[in-house]
Every structure is written in structure tokens, then in C-alpha cells.
C-alpha positions as CSV (number, residue, x, y, z in Angstrom):
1,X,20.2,-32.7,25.2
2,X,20.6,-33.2,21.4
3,X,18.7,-36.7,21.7
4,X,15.8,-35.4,24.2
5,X,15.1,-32.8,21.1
6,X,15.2,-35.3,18.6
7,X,13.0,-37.8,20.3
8,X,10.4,-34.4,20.9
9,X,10.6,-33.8,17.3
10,X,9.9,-37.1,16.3
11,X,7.0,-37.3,18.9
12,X,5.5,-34.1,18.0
13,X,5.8,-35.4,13.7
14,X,4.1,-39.0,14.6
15,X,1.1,-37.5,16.1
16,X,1.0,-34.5,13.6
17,X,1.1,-37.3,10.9
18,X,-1.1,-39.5,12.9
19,X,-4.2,-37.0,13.0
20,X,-3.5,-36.5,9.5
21,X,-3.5,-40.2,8.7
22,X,-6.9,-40.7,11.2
23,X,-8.4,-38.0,8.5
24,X,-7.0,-39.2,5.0
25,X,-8.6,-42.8,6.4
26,X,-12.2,-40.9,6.5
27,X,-11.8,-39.3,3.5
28,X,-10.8,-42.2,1.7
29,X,-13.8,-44.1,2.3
30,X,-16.1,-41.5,1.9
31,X,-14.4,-41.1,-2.3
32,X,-14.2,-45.3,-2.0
33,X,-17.9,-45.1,-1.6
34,X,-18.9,-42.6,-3.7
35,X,-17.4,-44.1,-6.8
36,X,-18.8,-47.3,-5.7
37,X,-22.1,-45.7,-6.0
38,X,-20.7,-44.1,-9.8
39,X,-20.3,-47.6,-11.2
40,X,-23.4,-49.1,-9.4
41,X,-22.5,-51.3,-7.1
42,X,-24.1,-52.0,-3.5
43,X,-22.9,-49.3,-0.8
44,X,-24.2,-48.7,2.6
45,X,-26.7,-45.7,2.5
46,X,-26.4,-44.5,5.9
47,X,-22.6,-44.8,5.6
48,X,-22.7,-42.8,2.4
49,X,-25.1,-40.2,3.5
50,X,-22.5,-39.6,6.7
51,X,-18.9,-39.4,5.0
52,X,-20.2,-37.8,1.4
53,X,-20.1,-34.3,3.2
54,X,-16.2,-35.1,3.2
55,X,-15.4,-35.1,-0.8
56,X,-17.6,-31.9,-1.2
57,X,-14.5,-29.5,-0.4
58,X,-11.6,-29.0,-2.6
59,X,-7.9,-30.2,-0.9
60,X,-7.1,-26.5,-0.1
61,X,-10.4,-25.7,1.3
62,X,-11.0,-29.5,2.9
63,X,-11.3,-28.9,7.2
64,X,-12.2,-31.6,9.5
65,X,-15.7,-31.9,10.8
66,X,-17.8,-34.5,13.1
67,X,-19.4,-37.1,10.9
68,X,-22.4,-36.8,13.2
69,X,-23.0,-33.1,13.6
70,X,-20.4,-31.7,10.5
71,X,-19.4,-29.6,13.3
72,X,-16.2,-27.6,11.7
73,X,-13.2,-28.6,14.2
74,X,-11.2,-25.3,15.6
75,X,-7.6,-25.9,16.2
76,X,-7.9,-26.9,19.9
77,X,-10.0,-29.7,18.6
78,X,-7.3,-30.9,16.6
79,X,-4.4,-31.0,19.1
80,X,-3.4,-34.8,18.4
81,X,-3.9,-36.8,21.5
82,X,-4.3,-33.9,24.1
83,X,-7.9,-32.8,22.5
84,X,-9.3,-36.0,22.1
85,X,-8.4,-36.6,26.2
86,X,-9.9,-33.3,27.0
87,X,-12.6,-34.2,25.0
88,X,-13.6,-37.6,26.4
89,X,-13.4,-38.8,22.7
90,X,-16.4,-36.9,22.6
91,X,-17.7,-33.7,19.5
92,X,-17.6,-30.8,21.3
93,X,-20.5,-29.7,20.0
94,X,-23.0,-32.8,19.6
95,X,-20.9,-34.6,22.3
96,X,-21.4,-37.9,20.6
97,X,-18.6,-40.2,20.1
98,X,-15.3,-39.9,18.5
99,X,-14.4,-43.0,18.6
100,X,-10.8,-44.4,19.9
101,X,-9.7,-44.9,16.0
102,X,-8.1,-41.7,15.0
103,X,-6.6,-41.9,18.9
104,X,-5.0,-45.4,18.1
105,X,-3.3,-44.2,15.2
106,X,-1.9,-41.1,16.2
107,X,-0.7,-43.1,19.4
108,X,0.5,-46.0,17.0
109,X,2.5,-43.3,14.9
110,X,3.9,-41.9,17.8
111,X,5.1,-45.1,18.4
112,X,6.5,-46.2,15.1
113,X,8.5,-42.5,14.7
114,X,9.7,-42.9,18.3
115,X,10.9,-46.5,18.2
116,X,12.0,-46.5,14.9
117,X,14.8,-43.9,15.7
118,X,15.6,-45.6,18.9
119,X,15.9,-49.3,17.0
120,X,17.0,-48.3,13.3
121,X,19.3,-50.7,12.7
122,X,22.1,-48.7,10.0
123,X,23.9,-45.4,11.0
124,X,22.9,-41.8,10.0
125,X,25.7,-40.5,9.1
126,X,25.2,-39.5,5.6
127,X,22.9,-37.5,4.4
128,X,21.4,-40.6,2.0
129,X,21.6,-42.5,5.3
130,X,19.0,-40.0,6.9
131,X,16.7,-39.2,3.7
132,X,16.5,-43.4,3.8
133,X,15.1,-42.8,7.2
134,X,13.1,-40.4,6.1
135,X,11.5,-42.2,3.9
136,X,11.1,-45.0,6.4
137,X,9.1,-42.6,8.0
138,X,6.5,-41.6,5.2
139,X,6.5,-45.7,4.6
140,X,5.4,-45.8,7.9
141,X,2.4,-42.9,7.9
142,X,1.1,-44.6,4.6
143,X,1.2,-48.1,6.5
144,X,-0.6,-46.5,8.9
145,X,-3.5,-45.7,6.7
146,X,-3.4,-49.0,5.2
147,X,-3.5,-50.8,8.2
148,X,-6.5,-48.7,9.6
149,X,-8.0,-48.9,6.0
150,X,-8.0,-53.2,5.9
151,X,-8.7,-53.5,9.8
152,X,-12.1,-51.7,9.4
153,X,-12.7,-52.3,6.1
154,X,-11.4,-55.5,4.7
155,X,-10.0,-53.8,1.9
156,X,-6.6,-51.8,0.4
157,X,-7.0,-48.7,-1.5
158,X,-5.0,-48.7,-4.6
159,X,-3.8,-45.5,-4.2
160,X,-2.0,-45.7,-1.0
161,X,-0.5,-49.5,-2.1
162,X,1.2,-48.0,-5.3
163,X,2.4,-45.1,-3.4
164,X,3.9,-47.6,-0.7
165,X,5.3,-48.8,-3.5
166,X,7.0,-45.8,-5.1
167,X,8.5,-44.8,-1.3
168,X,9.6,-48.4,-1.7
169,X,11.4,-47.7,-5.3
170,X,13.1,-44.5,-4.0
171,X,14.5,-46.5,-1.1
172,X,16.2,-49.6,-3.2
173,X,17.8,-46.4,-5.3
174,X,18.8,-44.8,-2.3
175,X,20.5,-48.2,-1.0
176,X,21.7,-48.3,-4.2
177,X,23.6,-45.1,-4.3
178,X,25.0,-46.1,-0.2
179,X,26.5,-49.1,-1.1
180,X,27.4,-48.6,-5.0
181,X,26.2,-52.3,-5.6
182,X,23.5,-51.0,-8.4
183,X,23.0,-54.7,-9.5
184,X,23.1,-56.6,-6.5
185,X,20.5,-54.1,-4.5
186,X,18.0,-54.6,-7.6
187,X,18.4,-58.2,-7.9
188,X,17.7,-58.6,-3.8
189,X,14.7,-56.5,-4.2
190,X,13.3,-58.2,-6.9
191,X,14.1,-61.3,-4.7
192,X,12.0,-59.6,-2.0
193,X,9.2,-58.9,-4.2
194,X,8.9,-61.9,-5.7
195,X,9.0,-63.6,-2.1
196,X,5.9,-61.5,-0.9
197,X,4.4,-60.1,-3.7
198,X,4.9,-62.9,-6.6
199,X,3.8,-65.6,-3.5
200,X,0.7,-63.3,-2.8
201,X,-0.5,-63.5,-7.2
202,X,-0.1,-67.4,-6.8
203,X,-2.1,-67.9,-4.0
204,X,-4.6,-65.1,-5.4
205,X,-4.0,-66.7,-9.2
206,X,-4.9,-70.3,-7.8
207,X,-8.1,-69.4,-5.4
208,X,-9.2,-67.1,-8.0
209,X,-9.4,-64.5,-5.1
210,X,-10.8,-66.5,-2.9
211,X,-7.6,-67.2,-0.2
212,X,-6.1,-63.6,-0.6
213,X,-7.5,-60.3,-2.1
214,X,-5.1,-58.2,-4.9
215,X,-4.5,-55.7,-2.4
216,X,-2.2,-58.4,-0.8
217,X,-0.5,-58.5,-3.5
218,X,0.4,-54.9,-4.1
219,X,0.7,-54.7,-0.4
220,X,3.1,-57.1,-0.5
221,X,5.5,-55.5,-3.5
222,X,5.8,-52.4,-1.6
223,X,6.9,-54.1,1.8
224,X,9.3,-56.3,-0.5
225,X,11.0,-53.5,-1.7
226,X,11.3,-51.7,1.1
227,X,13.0,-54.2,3.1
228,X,15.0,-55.1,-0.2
229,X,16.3,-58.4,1.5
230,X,14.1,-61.4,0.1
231,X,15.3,-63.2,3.6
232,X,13.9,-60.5,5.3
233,X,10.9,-60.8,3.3
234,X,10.4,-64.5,3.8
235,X,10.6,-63.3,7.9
236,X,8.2,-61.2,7.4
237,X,5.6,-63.8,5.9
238,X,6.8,-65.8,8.7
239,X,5.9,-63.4,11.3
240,X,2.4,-61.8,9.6
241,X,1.5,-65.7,9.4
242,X,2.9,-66.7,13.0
243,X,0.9,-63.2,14.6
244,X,-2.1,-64.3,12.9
245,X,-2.2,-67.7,14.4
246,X,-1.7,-66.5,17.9
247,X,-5.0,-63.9,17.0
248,X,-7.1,-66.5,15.2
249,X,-6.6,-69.4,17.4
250,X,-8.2,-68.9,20.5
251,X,-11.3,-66.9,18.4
252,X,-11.8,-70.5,16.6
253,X,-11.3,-72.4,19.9
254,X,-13.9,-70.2,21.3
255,X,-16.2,-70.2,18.5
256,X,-16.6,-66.6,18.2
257,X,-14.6,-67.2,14.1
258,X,-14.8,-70.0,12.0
259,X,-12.4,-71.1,9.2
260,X,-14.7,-68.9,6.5
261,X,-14.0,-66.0,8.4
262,X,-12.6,-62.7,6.6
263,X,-9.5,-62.1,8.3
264,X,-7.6,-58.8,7.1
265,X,-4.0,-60.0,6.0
266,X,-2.6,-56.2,5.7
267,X,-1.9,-55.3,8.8
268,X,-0.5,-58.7,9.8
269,X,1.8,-58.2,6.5
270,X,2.6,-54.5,7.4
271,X,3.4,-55.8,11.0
272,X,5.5,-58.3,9.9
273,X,7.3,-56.1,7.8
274,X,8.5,-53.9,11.0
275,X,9.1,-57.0,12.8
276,X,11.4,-58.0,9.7
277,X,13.5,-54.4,9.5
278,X,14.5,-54.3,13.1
279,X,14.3,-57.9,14.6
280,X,15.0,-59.9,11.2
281,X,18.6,-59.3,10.8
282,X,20.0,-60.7,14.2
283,X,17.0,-63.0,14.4
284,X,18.4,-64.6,10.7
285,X,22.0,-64.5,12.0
286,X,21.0,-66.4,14.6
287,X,19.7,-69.3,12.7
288,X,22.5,-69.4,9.8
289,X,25.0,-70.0,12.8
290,X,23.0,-72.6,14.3
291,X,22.9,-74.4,11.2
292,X,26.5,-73.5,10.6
293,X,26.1,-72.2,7.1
């Protein structure tokens, strides 16, 4: 009984966090384009005119509102998942289209929160055990919004990379204070930084930005230090740049990319992360005994 409320509390957080992480996305943009506009470079008008109406209310006084019709939302709007189904994905005023984004990443969320509990791979029997989990969990709602952010945008908000990063900070001391190794845990995140992050500045150093945008390399200092391990790190390059392949491949074969596409590295970095924390450690034991190291 115990698990079964669990598992509903964790359900009923991911899609609480995932509505909220549907609207920071939105709101993001909209502040993203209007200090665009501030230091005059190119925006989309029509793209501006729609979000703007989001950065005119303060934080405390901000409510969510159809792009198309600013329809204010009442609550039963905002039930995650169950409104937008009883809605068609549709405004319930202008009945135009949603859109199946915000419904992804509440789903997505739902997901992670669920899975994550089911598949984390340490025990949570101290109460630094379960605030690392915890943080896992915020990790996972801003890599929700960075994933959402790159996919549709190409790009990573600053913001939301350094504060990966500092969730990432707080879980190295957190590991830290578990095991009591103080110098060992910093030494394998910096290890694990250097392996995504300091590979990420080469590549952007040498193409002059051309292969990988600085995002990626922010990106890729938070993921390091969350998963701490730079062998873990170096499976998770593996895997964003083996999940990319299978995407790309059969686009190229069918014409519909080319090799000077604009491919969003983020969420294939974010994924591999994930991959890395649950699948890496057995995955890396694996191949160590088949060498016999």
C-alpha cells in the first residue's frame, strides 16, 4: 500500500511539474525574444507580437493564457493531462490549437518521476540518500525544459544550464557527505566534467562554433556533475551520439536532412545522461569483465 502511494505521489508531482515546465518553456521564449529585440537583433515579429503578452505580469501575478485568444485559463483548464484530453488539445474559448507540446512534457515527466523511483539505482535509506533523489528530480524538471527549449528552438537558455549546473554542485556535495570520500568525489566530477563539458569547448574552440553551440558546453558540465562518474560520462556521449545516428540516418538516406543540417545535441546529451545513471553502471561492469580488467 506504501508503494501504490508513493508511485501516486510521484505521478501527481511529474505532471504538476510538467504543466509548470510546459509554461516556464513559453515564458522563456517570449523574455529570450524580447531582449533579442533590446540589443537589436533579427526576431520573428509575429512570434514576438504572440508571446510578449507573457512578460507583461509580474511572477506573483503571472496566470496562463492561450497564445491565440490570451484567454485567462481557470483551474479545470489546467488539470495536467486530463484537461488538455477533455479539451481535444483545443482553447476553450477560441478552440484553436493547443498543441501536443505542453502534453509531451507533462507525459515525459510523469515518466521520468515514475521510472526514476522504480530504477534508482542506490538505496534511500538516509535522509541524504533521499534529498539526492530529490534533487535528481528537480534535475530532471529543468532537463525537461531544456530539452523542450533546444528541440523547438535550437538553442539553451543560460539560465536553466547554470542552474542544472548548481543542482549538479549540490549533488557531488551530497555524494560527498554519503560516502566521506571529499577528494575522490570532487576529483571524479571534475573527471566527468571534463569528459563532457571540457570535450564539448574543444570541439566548439576548434569549429569556432560551427560543430557545437556553447550551450553544449554548459549542458554538458551540469550532466557531468551530476552523474559525477567521468565513465559514466563518457557512456553518456556514447549513447547521445549512438541515439543520434539511429535518428539521423535514415532522414539522410531519405533525403529529407543533409549533413548541414541543424540537429539539436541537448536533448540527445540530456537523454544520454539518463541512459548513463540507470543503465551505465551494469552496462560498464559488463565490459570491464569481458576485457578482464
Amino acid at each position: 500500500m506504501e508503494l501504490i502511494v508513493i508511485y501516486i505521489a510521484l505521478v501527481l508531482f511529474g505532471a504538476t511539474l510538467g504543466s509548470f515546465a510546459g509554461a516556464m518553456v513559453w515564458r522563456i521564449r517570449a523574455r529570450q525574444l524580447v531582449d533579442d529585440k533590446a540589443h537589436g537583433e533579427k526576431v520573428d515579429g509575429r512570434e514576438l507580437k504572440q508571446l510578449k503578452k507573457l512578460t507583461n505580469a509580474s511572477l506573483m501575478q503571472d496566470r496562463s493564457r492561450c497564445l491565440h485568444c490570451s484567454y485567462q485559463l481557470r483551474w479545470h483548464d489546467l488539470i495536467p493531462v486530463v484537461s488538455w484530453i477533455t479539451l481535444r488539445g483545443r482553447c476553450r474559448q477560441c478552440e484553436k490549437p493547443i498543441g501536443k507540446f505542453e502534453l509531451l512534457i507533462e507525459l515525459g515527466l510523469i515518466a521520468f518521476f515514475a521510472l526514476s523511483y522504480m530504477y534508482w539505482p542506490l538505496p534511500l535509506d538516509t535522509a541524504l540518500a533521499i534529498a539526492q533523489f530529490i534533487l535528481w528530480l528537480v534535475a530532471g524538471v529543468i532537463m525537461a525544459i531544456l530539452f523542450a527549449y533546444d528541440t523547438k528552438w535550437f538553442l539553451l537558455p543560460s539560465r536553466e544550464t547554470l542552474l542544472l549546473a548548481l543542482v549538479g554542485v549540490a549533488t557531488v556535495v551530497l555524494v560527498a557527505l554519503q560516502t566521506g570520500e571529499y577528494v575522490e568525489t570532487v576529483l571524479s566530477a571534475l573527471g566527468a566534467v571534463g569528459a563532457l563539458g571540457g570535450l564539448y569547448f574543444v570541439l566548439y574552440f576548434v569549429s569556432q562554433g560551427k560543430w557545437v553551440g556553447f550551450g553544449d558546453v554548459k549542458l554538458g558540465i551540469g550532466l557531468g556533475l551530476l552523474l559525477i562518474d567521468w565513465q559514466l560520462a563518457l557512456f553518456a556521449l556514447f549513447m547521445a551520439n549512438f541515439i543520434g545516428t539511429i535518428l539521423v540516418t535514415p532522414l539522410l538516406i531519405a533525403k529529407k536532412m543533409t549533413r548541414t543540417s541543424h540537429v539539436p545535441f541537448g536533448p540527445l546529451l540530456i537523454l544520454g545522461a539518463i541512459l548513463a545513471w540507470f543503465i551505465g553502471p551494469p552496462i560498464l561492469d559488463w565490459y570491464v569483465g569481458l576485457l578482464g580488467v
